[in-house]
C-alpha positions as CSV (number, residue, x, y, z in Angstrom):
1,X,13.9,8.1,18.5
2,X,10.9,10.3,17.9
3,X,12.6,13.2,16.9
4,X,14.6,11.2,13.9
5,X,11.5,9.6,12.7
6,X,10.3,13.3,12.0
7,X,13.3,13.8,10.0
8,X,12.9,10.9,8.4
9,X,9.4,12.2,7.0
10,X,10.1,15.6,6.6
11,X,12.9,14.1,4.5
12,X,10.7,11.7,2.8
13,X,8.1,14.8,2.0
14,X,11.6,16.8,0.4
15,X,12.9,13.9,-1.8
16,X,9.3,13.3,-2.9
17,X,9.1,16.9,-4.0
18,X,12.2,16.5,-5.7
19,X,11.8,13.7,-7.6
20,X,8.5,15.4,-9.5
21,X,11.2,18.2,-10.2
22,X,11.5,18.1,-14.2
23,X,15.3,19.3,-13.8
24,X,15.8,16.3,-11.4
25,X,14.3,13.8,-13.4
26,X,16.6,14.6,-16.4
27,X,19.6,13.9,-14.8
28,X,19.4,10.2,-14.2
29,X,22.2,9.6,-11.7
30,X,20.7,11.6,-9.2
31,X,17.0,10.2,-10.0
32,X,18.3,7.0,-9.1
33,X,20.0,7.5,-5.9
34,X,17.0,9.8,-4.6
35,X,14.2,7.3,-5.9
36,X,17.1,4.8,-3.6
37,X,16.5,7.2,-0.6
38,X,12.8,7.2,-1.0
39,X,12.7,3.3,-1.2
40,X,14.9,3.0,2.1
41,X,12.9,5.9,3.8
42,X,9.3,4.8,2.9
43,X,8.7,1.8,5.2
44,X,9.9,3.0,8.0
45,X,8.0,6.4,7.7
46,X,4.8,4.3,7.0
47,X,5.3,2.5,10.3
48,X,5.7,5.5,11.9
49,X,2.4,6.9,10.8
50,X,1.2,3.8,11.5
51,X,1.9,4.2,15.2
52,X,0.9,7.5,15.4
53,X,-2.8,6.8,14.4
54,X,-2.3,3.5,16.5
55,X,-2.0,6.4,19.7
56,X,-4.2,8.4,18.2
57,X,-6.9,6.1,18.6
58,X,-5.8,4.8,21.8
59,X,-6.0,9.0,23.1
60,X,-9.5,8.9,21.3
61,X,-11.0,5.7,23.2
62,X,-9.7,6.8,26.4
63,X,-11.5,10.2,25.8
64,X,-14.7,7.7,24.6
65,X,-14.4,6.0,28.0
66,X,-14.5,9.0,30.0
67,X,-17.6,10.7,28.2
68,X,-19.6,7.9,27.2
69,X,-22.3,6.6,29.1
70,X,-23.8,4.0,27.0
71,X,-22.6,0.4,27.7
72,X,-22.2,-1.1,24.7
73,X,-20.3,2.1,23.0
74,X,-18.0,1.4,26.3
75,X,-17.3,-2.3,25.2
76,X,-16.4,-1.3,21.7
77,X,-14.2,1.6,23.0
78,X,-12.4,-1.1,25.1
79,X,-11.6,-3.3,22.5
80,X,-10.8,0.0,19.9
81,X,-8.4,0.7,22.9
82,X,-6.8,-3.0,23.3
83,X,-6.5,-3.2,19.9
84,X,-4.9,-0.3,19.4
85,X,-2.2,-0.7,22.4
86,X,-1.2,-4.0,20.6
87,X,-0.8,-2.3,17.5
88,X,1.1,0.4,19.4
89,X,3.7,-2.4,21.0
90,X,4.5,-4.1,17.7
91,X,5.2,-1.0,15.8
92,X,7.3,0.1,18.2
93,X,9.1,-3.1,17.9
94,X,9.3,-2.8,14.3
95,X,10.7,0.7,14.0
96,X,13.2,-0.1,16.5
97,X,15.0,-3.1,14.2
98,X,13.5,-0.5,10.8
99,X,16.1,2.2,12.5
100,X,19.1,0.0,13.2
101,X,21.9,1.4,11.2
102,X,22.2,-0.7,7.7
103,X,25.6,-2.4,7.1
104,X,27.5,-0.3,4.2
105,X,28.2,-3.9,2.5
106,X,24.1,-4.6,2.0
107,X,24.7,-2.9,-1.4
108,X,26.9,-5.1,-2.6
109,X,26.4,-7.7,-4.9
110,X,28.2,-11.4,-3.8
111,X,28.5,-14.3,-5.9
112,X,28.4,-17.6,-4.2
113,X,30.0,-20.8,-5.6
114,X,29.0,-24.4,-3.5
115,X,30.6,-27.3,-5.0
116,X,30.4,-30.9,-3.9
């Protein structure tokens, strides 16, 4: 799962370079459907980056709790670190149903009709 989030933002760093391409932005089609990609791609990319730092922080308190000494920098490093292993299980959550392959028909427009 790991390994295609990375994609997914070394992708998102490629289209974001390409879309400040002049030639790019003159042809319109293909401005659209890579400012599409980028719209798709961006959430979930920014939930994973927002796990990462979650278990960066978590490595850092742990490393807080092992050097520090003083009591109260303890406490706060505790909380930091239950915080931060929260954070860590609902992102996980979130990129989980963020990855789930979309349905080909989302793109579609519908027209629906209720009568009495």
């Amino acid at each position: 799962m790991f390994d295609r989030l990375e994609d997914l933002v070394a992708r998102l760093d490629e289209l974001q370079l390409s879309l400040s391409d002049p030639s790019v932005i003159s042809d319109q089609d293909k401005f659209r459907r890579l400012m599409k990609e980028q719209a798709e791609l961006s959430p979930i990319v920014e939930k994973y980056l927002e796990y990462k730092n979650a278990k960066q922080t978590i490595e850092d308190s742990l490393m807080m709790l092992d050097e520090e000494s003083d009591e109260e920098l303890r406490e706060l490093a505790k909380e930091e670190l239950n915080d931060a292993k929260a954070l860590v299980e609902k992102c996980e959550n979130e990129l989980k149903i963020l990855l789930l392959p979309k349905d080909p028909n989302d793109d579609k427009n519908v027209i629906v009709e209720i009568r009495g």
